[in-house]
C-alpha positions in Angstrom: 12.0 -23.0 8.5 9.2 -25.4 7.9 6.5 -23.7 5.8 4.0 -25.8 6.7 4.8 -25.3 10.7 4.7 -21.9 10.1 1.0 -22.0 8.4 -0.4 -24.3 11.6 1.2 -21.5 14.2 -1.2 -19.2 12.3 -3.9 -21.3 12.0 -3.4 -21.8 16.4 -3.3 -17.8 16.7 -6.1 -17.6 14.2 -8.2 -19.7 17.2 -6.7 -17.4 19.8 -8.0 -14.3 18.3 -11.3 -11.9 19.8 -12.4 -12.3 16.2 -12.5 -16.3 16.3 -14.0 -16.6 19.8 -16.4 -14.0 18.9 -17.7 -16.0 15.8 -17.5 -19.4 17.0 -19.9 -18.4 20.1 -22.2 -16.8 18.0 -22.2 -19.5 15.2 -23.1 -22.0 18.7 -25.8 -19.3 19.5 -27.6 -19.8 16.3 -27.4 -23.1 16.2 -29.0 -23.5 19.4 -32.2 -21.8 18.0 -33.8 -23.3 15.2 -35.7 -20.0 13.9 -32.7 -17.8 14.3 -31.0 -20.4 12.3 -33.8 -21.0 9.6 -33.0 -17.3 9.0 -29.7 -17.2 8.7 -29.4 -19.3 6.6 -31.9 -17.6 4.1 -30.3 -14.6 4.5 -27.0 -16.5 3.2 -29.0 -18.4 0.7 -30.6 -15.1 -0.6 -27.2 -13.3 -0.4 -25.6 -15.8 -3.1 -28.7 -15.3 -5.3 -28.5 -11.8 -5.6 -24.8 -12.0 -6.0 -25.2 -14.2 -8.8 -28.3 -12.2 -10.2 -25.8 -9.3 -10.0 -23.0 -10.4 -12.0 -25.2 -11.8 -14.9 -26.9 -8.5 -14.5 -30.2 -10.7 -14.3 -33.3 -8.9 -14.2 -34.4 -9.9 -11.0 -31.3 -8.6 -9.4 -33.2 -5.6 -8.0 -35.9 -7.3 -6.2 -33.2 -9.9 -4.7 -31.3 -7.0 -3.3 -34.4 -5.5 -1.6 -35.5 -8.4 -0.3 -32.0 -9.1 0.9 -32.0 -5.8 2.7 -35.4 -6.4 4.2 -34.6 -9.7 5.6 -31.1 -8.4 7.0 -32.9 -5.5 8.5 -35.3 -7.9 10.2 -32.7 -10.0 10.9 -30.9 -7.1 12.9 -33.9 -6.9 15.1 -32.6 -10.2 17.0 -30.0 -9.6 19.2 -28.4 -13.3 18.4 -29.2 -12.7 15.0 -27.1 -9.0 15.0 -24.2 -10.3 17.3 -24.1 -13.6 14.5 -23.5 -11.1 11.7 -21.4 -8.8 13.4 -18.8 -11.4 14.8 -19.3 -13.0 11.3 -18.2 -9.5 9.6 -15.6 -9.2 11.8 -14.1 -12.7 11.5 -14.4 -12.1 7.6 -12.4 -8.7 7.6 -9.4 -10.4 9.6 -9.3 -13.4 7.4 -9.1 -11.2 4.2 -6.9 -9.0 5.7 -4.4 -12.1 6.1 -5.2 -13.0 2.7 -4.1 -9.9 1.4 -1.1 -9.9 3.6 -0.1 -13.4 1.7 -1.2 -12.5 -1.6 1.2 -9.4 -1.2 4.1 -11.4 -0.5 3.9 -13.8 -3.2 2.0 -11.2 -5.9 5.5 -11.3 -8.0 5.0 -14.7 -8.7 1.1 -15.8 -8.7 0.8 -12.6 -11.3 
């Protein structure tokens, strides 16, 4: 058994899944519409600042939170915008969950 044939099988049925489709069509959607996309993208750049704010335990970690929430509410208001996030979420869930299902397997040795 090649290890490395074995990772590229899952890599092809990673492409094959609802979840991957789902995302990649959205991701196309966004693209496709500059304002939609201008959003998103300050809703992820916003996301990683309040993150960040949030493990320093910055000051300002509050405010960022709000205003995340008040930009991903608005942002659920779009239909592209809301099946963008979804399929995102979804796509994210199944990758972890493949994550954890490695990081299980080799926990003995990685610690």
């Amino acid at each position: 058994m090649n290890i490395y044939d074995t990772a590229n099988r899952l890599a092809s049925e990673i492409k094959q899944t609802d979840e991957y489709k789902a995302y990649k069509n959205s991701k196309q959607q966004i693209e496709s519409n500059a304002e939609v996309k201008s959003k998103i993208d300050e809703f992820d750049k916003l996301r990683v600042e309040a993150q960040k704010a949030m493990l320093k335990g910055e000051s300002n970690a509050n405010e960022l939170s709000v205003k995340l929430q008040n930009l991903y509410t608005e942002l659920y208001q779009n239909e592209i915008a809301k099946n963008y996030l979804e399929a995102e979420m979804r796509f994210s869930v199944m990758v972890t969950d493949i994550n954890k299902i490695i990081s299980e397997a080799i926990k003995e040795v990685i610690g």
